[in-house]
BANU-848700 format. One record per residue: residue in three letters; x, y, z of N, C-alpha, C, O in turn. Coordinates in steps of 0.2 Angstrom, whole numbers, plus 2048, in hexadecimal, padded with zeros to 3 digits. Layout:
<sites>
ALAXYZXYZXYZXYZ
...
</sites>
This chain:
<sites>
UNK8047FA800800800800804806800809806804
UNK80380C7FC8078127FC8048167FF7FE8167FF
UNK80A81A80480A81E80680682680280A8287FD
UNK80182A80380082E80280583480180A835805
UNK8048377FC80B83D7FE8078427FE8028437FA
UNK80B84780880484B80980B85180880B85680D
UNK81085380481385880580F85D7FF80D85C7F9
UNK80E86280280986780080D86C7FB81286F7FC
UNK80986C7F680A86F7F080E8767F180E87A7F5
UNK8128767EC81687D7ED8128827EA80F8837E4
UNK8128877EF80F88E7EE8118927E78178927E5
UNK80B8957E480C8977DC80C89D7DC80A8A27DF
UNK81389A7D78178A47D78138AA7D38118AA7CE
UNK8138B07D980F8B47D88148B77D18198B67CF
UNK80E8BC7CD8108BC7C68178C17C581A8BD7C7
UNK81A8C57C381E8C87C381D8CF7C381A8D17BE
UNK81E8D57C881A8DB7C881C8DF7C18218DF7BE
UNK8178E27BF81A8E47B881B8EA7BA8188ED7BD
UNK8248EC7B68298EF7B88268F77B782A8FB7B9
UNK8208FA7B381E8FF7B18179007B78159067B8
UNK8158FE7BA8108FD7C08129027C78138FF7CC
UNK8139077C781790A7C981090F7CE80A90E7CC
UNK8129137D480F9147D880B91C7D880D9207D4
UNK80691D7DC8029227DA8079297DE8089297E4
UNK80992D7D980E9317DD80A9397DE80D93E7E0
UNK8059397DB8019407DB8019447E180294A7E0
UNK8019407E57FF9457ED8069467F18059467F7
UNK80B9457EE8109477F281094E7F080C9517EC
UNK8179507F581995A7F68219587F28249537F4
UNK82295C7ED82A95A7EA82D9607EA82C9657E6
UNK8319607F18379667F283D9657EC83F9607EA
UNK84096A7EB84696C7E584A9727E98499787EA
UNK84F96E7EB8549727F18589747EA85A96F7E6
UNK85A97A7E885E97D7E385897E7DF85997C7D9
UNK8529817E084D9817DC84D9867D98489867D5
UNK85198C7D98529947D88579927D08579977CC
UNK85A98D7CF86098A7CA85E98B7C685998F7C7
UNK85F9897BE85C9867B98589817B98529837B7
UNK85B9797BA8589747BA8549747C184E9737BF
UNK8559757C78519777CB8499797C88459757C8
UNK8489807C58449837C48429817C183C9827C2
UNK84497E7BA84097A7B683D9727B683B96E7B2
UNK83F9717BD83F96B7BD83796A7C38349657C4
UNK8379717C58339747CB82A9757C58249747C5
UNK82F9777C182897B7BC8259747B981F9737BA
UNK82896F7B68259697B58209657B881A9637B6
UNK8249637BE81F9637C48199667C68139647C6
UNK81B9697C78159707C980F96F7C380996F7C4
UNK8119707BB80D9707B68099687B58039677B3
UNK80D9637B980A95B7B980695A7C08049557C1
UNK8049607C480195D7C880495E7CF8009607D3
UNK80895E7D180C95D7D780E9637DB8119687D8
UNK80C9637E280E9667E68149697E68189647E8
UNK81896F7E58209727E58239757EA82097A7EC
UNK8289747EB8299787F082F97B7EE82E97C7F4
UNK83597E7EC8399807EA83F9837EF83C9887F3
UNK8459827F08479837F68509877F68559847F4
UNK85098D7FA85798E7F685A9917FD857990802
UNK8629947FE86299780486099C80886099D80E
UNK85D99F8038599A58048549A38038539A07FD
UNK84D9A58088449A48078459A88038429A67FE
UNK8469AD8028439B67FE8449B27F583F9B17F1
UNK84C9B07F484D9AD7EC8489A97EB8469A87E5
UNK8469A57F184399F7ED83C99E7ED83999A7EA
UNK8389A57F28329A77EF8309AB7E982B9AB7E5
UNK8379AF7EA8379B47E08379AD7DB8339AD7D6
UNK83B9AA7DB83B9A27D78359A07D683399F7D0
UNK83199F7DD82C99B7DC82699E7D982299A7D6
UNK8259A57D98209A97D78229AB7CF81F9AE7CB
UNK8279A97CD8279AA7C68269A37C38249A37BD
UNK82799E7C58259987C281D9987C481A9937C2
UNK81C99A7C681399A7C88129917C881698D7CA
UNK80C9907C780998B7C98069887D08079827D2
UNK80598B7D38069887DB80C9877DE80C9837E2
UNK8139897DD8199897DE81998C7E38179927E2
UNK81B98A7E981F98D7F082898D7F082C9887EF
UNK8289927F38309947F38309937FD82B993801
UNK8379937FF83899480584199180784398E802
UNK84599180C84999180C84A98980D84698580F
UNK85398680B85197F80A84F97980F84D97380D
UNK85097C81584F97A81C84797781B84597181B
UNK84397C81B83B97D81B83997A815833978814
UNK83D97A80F83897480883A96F80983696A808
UNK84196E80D84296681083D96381383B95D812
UNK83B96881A83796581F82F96281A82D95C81A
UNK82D96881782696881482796381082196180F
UNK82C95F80B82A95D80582A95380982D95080E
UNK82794F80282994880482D94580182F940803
UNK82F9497F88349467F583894E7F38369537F0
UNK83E94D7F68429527F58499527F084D94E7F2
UNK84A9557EA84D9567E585395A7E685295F7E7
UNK8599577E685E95D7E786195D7E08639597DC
UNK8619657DF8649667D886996E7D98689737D6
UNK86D96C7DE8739717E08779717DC87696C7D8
UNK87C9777DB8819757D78889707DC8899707E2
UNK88B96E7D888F9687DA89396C7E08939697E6
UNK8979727DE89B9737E38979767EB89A9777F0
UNK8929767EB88B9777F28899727F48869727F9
UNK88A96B7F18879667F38889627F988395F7FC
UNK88C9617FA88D95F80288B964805886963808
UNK88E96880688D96C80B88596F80C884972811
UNK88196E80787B97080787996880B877969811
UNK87896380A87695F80D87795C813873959816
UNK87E95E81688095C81A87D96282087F962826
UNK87996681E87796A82187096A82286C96D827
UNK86E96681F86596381F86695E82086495A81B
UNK86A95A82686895182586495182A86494B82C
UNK86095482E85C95483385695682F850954831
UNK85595A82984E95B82784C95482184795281F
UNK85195482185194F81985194881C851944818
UNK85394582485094182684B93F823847943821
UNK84B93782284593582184193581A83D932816
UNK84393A81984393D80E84393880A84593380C
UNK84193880584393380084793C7FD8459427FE
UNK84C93A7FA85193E7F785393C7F08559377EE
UNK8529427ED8559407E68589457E28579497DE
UNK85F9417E58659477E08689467D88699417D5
UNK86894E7D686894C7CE86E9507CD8709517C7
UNK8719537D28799547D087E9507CD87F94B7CF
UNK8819567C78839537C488D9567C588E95C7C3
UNK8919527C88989557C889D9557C38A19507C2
UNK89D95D7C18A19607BB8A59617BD8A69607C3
UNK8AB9637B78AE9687B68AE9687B18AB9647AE
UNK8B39717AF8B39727A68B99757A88BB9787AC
UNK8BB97279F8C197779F8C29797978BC97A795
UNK8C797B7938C897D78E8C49797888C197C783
UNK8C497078A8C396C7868BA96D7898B896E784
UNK8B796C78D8B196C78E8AF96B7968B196D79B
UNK8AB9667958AA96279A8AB95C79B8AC957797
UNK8AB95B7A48AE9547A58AC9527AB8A99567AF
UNK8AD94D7AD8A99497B18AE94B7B88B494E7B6
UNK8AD94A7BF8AF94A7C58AE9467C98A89457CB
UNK8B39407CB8B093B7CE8B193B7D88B693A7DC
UNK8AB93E7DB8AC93F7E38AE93A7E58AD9357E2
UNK8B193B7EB8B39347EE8B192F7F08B49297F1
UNK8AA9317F28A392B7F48A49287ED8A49227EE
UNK8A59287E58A39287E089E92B7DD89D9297D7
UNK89992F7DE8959337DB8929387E08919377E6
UNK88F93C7DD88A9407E088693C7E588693D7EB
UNK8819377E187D9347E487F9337EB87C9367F0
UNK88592E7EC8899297EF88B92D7F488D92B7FA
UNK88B9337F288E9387F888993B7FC88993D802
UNK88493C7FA87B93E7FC87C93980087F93A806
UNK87A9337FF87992E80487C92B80987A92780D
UNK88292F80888793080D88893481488993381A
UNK88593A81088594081487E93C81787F93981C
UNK87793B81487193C81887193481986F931813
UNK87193081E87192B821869929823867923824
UNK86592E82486092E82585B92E82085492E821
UNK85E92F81C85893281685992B80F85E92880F
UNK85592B80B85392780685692A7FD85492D7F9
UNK85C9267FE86092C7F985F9297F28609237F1
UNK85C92E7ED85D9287E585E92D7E185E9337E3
UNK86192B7DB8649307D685D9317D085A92D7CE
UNK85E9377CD8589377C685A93E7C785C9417CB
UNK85793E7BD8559467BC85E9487BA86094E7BD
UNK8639457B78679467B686A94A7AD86F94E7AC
UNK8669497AB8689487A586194D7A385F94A79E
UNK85F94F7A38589577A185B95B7A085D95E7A5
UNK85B95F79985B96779985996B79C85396B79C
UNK85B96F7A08589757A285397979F84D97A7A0
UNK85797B79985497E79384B97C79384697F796
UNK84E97679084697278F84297379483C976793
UNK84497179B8409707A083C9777A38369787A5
UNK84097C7A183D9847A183998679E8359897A1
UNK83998679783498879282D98479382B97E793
UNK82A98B79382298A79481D987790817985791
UNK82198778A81D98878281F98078181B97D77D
UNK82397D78482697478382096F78782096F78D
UNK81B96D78481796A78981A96278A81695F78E
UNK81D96078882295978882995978982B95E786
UNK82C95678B83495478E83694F78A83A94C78E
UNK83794C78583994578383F942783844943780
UNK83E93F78884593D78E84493579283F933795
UNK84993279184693079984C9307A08529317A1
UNK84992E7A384D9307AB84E92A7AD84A9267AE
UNK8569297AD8599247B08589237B88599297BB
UNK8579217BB8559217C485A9197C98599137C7
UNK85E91C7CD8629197CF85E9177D685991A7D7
UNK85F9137DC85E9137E185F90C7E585F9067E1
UNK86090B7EC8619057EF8599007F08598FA7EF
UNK8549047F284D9027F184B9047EC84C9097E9
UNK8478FD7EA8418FE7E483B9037E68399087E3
UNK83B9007EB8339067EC83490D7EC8309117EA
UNK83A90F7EC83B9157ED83E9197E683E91F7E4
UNK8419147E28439137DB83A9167D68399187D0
UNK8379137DB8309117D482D9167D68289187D3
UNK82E91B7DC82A9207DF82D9277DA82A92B7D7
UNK8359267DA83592A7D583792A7CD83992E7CA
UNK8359237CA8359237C382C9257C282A9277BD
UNK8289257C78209277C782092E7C681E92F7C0
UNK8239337CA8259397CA82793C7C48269427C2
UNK82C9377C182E9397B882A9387B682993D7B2
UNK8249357B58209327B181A9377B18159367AD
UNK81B93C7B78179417B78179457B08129467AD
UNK81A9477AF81E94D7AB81E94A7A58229467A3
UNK81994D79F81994B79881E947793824949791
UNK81D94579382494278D82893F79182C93D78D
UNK82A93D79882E93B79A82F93579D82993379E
UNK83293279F83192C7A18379287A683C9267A3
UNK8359257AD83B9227B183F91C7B183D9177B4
UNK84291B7AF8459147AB84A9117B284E9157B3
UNK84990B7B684D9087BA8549087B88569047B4
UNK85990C7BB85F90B7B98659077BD86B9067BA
UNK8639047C38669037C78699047CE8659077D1
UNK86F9027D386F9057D98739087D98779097D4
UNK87390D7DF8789137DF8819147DC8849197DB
UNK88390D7DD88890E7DB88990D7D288D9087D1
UNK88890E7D08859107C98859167C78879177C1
UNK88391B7CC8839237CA8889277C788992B7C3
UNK88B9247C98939277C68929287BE89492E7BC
UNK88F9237BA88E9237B488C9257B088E9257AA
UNK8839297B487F92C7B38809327B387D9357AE
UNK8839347B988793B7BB88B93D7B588B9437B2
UNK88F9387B189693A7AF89493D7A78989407A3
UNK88E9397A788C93A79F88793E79E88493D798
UNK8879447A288594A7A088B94F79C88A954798
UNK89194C7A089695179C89594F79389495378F
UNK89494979289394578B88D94978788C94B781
UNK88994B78D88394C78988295578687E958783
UNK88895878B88A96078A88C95F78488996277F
UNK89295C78189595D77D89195B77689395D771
UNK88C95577588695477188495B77088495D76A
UNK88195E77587C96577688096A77187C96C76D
UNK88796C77288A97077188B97076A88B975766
UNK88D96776889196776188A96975B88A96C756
UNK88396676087F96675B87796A75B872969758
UNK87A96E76187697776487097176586C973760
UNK86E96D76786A96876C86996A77186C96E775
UNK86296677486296777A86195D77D85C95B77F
UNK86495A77C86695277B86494F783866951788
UNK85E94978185C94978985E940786862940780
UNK85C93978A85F93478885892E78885592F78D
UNK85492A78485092578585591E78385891C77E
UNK85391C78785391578984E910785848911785
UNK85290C78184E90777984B90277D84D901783
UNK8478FE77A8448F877B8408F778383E8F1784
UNK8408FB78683C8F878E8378FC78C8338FD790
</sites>
């Protein structure tokens, strides 16, 4: 007589999330520390025109309400302290040589943050531009460095200014490379690209990666320049 076999069927694998299924990002508050910049500004006015609470954030409150009131939309200005505290996903868009030092000076507001640095480190010289490689190895890697508390991902690297400013441009056609340790916080800001007409968040990888991302904006200045472009980058086949 045979033993029955009572070993219980193996549990059936749940299906694969699909990688485009990404999260409701509408109702967050998106601070932009260096929001007074270029890319700051223009990257504030996107936001702001897709929907999205702005808060725009510089050393000076007075700069960054004059900022805010000229990009209109519901844009608030305030000092970077106070857009850190008020926002839930905060953008830093400093220039390279402020960047520690701006952060390391908000690691108690930016606590807790999800963070998303899109500094890029330059230099130029006779020949153009060129990449800078920080000691952490990137921008990113040094954010996360400095803020131990806070949720650090890189995006938003590779965008015209230009483009992002102009009012008359109702599309971006680009897509946004986004680096990060966690998925969830990966898919929170490829959602947030995916606000912004034409644009789109593509999984790039983890932070230790940025370095690449960073470095290939120098590549994309000298496209711009050779061929009076404003050159953003997509990603084939996904």
């Amino acid at each position: 007589m045979s033993t029955p076999d009572t070993t219980p069927p193996a549990p059936a694998k749940a299906p694969a999330k699909d990688p485009w299924d990404l999260p409701d990002v509408s109702g967050l508050v998106v601070g932009v520390l260096g929001g007074t910049g270029p890319q700051g500004k223009g990257l504030a006015l996107r936001f702001a025109r897709a929907g999205q609470k702005v808060i725009i954030g510089s050393r000076a409150a007075e700069r960054a309400r004059a900022a805010a009131e000229e990009i209109g939309h519901g844009v608030e200005g305030a000092d970077n302290a106070e857009a850190a505290r008020r926002s839930d996903v905060v953008i830093v868009a400093v220039p390279w040589d402020g960047h520690a030092r701006t952060l390391e000076s908000l690691r108690g507001e930016l606590a807790g943050k999800l963070v998303v640095d899109c500094v890029n480190p330059l230099g130029f010289d006779k020949k153009g531009a060129y990449a800078l490689r920080p000691e952490e190895g990137s921008a990113a890697e040094q954010a996360a460095a400095l803020l131990p508390d806070s949720r650090v991902t890189a995006a938003f690297h590779h965008l015209s200014a230009v483009l992002l400013q102009d009012p008359e441009i109702d599309e971006i056609d680009t897509d946004v490379m986004v680096l990060g340790e966690d998925r969830a916080d990966v898919e929170i800001v490829q959602a947030l690209a995916g606000r912004i007409p034409g644009m789109r968040g593509v999984f790039a990888g983890r932070l230790r990666g940025a370095h690449q991302v960073e470095a290939l904006v120098a590549n994309l200045i000298s496209v711009n320049r050779r061929y009076k472009a404003h050159a953003g980058l997509r990603v084939t086949d996904v």
